[in-house]
C-alpha positions as CSV (number, residue, x, y, z in Angstrom):
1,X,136.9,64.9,101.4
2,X,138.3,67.9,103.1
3,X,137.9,71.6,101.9
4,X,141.5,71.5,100.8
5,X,141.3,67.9,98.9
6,X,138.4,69.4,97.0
7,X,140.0,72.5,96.0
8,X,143.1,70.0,94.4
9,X,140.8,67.7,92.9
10,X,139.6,70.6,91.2
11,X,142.8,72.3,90.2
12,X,144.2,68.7,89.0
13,X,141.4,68.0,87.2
14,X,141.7,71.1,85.2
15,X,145.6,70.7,84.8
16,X,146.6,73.8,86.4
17,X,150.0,74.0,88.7
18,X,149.7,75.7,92.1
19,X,151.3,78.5,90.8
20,X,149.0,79.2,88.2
21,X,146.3,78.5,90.8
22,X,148.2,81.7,92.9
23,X,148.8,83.6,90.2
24,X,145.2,84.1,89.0
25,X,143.9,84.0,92.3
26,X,146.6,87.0,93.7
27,X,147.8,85.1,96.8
28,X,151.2,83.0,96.7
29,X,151.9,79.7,96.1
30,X,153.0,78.8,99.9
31,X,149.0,80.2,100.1
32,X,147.9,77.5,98.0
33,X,149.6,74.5,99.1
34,X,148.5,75.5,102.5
35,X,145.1,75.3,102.1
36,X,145.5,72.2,100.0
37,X,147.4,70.5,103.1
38,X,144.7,71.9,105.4
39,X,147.1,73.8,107.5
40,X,144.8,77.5,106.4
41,X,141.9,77.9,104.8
42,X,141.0,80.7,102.1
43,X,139.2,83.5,102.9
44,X,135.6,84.1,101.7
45,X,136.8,86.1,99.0
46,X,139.2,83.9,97.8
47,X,137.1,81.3,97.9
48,X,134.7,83.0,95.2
49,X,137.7,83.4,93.3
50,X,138.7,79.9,93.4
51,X,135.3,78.8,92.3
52,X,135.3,81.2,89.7
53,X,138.8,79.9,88.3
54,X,138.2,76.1,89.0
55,X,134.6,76.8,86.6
56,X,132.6,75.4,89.8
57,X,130.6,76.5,92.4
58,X,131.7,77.6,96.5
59,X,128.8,75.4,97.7
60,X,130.7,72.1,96.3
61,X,133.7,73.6,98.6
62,X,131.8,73.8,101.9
63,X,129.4,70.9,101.2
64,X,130.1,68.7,104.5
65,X,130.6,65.0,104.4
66,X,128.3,62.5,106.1
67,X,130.9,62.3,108.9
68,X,131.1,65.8,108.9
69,X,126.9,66.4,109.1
70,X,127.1,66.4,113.1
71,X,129.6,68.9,112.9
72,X,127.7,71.5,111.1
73,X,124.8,70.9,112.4
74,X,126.3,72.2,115.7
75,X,128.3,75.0,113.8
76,X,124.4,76.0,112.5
77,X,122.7,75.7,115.9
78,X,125.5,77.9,117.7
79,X,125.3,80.3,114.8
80,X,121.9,80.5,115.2
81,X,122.0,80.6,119.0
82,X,124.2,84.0,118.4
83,X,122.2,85.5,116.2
84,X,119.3,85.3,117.9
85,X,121.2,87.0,121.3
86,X,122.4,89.7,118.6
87,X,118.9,90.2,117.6
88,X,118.0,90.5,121.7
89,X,120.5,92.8,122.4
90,X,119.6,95.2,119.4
91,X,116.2,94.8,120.6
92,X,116.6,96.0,124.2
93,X,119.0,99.0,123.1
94,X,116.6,100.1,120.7
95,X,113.8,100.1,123.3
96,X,116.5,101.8,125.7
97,X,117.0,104.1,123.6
98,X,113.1,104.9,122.4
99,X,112.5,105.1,126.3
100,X,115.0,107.9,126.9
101,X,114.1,110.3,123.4
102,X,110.4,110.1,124.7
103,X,111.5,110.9,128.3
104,X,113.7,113.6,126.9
105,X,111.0,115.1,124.5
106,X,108.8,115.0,127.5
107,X,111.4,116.7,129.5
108,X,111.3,119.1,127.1
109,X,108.2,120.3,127.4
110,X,108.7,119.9,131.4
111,X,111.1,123.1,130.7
112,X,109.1,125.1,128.8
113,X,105.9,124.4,131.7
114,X,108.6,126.1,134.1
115,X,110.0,129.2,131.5
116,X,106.7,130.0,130.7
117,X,105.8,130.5,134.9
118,X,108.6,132.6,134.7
119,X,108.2,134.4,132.4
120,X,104.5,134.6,131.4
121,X,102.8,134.8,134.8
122,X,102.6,137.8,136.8
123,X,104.6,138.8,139.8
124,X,102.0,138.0,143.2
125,X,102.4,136.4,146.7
126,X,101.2,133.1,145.8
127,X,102.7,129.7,147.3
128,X,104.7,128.0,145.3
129,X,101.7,125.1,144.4
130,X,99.8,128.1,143.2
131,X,102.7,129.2,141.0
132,X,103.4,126.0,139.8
133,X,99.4,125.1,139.2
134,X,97.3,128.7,138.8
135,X,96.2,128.9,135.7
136,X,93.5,131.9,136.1
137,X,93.3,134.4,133.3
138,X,94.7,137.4,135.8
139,X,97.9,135.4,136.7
140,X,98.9,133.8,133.1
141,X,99.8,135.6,129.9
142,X,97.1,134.8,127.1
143,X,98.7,132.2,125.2
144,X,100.2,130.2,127.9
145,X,97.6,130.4,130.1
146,X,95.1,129.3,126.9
147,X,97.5,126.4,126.7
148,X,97.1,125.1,130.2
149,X,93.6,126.0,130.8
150,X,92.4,123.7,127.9
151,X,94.4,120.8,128.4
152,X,96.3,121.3,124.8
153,X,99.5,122.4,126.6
154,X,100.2,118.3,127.8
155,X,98.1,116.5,124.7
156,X,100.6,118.4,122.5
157,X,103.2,116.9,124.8
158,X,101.6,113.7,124.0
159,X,101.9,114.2,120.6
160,X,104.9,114.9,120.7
161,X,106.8,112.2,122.7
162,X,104.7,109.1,122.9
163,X,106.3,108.9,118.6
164,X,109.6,108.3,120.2
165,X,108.7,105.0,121.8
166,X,108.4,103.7,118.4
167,X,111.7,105.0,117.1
168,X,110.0,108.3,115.6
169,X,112.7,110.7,117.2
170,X,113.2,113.1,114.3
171,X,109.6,113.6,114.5
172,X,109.2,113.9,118.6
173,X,111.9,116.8,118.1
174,X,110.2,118.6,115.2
175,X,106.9,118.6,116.9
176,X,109.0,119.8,120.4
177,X,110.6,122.8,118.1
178,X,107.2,123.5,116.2
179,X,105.5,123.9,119.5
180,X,107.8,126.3,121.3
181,X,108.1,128.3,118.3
182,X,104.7,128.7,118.4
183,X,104.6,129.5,121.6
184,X,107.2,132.2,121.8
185,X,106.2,133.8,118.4
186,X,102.1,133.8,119.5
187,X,102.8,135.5,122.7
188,X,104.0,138.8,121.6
189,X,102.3,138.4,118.5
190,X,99.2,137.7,120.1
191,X,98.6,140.0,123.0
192,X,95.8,140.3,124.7
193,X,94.7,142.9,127.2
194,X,96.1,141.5,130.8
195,X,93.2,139.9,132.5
196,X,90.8,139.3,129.5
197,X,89.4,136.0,129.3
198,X,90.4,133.4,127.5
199,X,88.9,133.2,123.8
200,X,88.4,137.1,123.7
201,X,89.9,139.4,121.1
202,X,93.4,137.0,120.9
203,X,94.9,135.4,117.7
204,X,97.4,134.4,119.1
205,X,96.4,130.7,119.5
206,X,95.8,130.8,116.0
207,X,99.5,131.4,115.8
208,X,100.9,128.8,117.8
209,X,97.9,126.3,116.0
210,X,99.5,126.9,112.5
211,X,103.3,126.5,113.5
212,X,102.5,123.7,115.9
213,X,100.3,121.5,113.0
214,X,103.1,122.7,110.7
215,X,105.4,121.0,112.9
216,X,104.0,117.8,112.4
217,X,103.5,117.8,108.8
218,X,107.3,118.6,108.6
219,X,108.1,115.8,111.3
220,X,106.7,113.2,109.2
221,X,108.3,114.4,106.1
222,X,111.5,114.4,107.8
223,X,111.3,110.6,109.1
224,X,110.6,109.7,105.6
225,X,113.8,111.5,104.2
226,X,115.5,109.8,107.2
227,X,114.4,106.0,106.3
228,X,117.3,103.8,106.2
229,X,119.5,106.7,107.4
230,X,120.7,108.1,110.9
231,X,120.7,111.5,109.2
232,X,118.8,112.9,105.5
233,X,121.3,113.6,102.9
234,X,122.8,117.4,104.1
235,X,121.1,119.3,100.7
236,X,117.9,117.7,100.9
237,X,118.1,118.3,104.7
238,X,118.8,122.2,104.2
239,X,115.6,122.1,101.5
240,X,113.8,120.3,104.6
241,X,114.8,123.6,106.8
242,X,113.7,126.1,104.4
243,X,110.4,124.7,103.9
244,X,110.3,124.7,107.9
245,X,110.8,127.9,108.1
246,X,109.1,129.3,105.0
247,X,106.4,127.7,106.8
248,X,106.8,128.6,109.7
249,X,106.9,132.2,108.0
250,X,103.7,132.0,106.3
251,X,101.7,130.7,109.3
252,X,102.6,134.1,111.4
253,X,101.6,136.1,108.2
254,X,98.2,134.4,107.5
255,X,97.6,134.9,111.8
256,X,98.1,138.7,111.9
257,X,96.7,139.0,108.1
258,X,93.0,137.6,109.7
259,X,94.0,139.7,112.9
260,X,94.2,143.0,110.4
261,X,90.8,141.9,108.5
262,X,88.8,141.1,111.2
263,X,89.5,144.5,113.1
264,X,89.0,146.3,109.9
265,X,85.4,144.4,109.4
């Protein structure tokens, strides 16, 4: 029995005219004789509302005949053949995708290697390997030159991009933003005397520490407001800034406030 026999057995049965059938549904009548005769079929929706008229249920409607079994078995099997290249595609462009936010976060920090050997290292006649690689206490500024020096200027790069690989992008660009914040605040913040060596009289490490670990708190918070969305909800996203920042604020207070007490002491 075909979809359309089915769904006049059922209307016949009950006693109800094609007319009624397309009033109570909403379509017309032409509708209804059509998919009786076989020449259309009803849309998903109207099929719900059939069942839901006819008092019976959409999966006597689709249930296939025995001469019909081969059929939807092969209807199942190429559904299921093009979900699972769906699924493949999604797959790849997601990894795509990861690939290029870590390379970009990574890039990043790339930039801010080459800004801060403009602007943090002193003027000299060294080759350009030396000013790309020197990282003596008499060329660098403090911070920066801290940074390199002990290896934490590429492990917070780490940090920082290897997240994105697994889709973590919000938090790869919080940690990128919390470090050069850091950065560029501890530096003036934090002078030390030019030439000094590293881990004498400077707090400004302490600085860029705070904002940096802040960062990453805040990342993570911000992936979890993100979860099953591209992008937070805009107030609780603004709430997610101010806290940033007020963090952000307090973590440059607490660094010159132990700066202040440990000169006084």
């Amino acid at each position: 029995m075909t979809l359309g026999e089915r769904i006049r057995s059922e209307r016949q049965r009950l006693g109800l005219s094609q007319e009624k059938v397309a009033e109570l549904v909403g379509v017309s009548r032409q509708a209804v004789a059509k998919w009786e005769s076989g020449q259309s079929s009803p849309s998903t929706e109207n099929l719900l509302r059939l069942a839901e008229i006819l008092g019976t249920t959409t999966d006597l409607f689709l249930r296939p005949e025995p001469q019909d079994a081969g059929l939807a078995e092969e209807q199942l099997r190429r559904l299921f053949r093009q979900e699972r290249e769906r699924t493949s595609a999604e797959r790849r462009n997601r990894c795509r995708r990861n690939l290029l936010f870590a390379l970009g976060t990574a890039g990043g920090y790339l930039a801010i290697y080459l800004i801060g050997r403009v602007v943090f290292q002193a003027a000299g006649d060294a080759s350009m390997l030396g000013w790309l690689f020197d990282n003596s206490p008499g060329r660098l500024s403090y911070l920066y030159g801290w940074l390199l020096h002990s290896g934490l200027f590429w492990a917070a790069a780490a940090v920082s991009a290897l997240p994105a690989l697994w889709g973590k992008h919000r938090f790869s660009l919080t940690a990128l933003a919390g470090f050069s914040l850091g950065l560029f605040l501890g530096e003036p913040l934090g002078r030390n005397p030019a030439g000094a060596p590293y881990g004498q009289g400077h707090y400004g490490w302490a600085l860029w520490g705070g904002v940096f670990l802040w960062s990453l708190a805040m990342g993570a918070a911000l992936e979890r407001l993100s979860h099953r969305r591209p992008i937070p909800e805009p107030k609780k996203f603004q709430v997610w800034l101010g806290v940033f920042f007020a963090g952000v604020l307090a973590a440059v207070l607490l660094a010159r406030f132990g700066a202040a007490s440990a000169a006084v002491h």
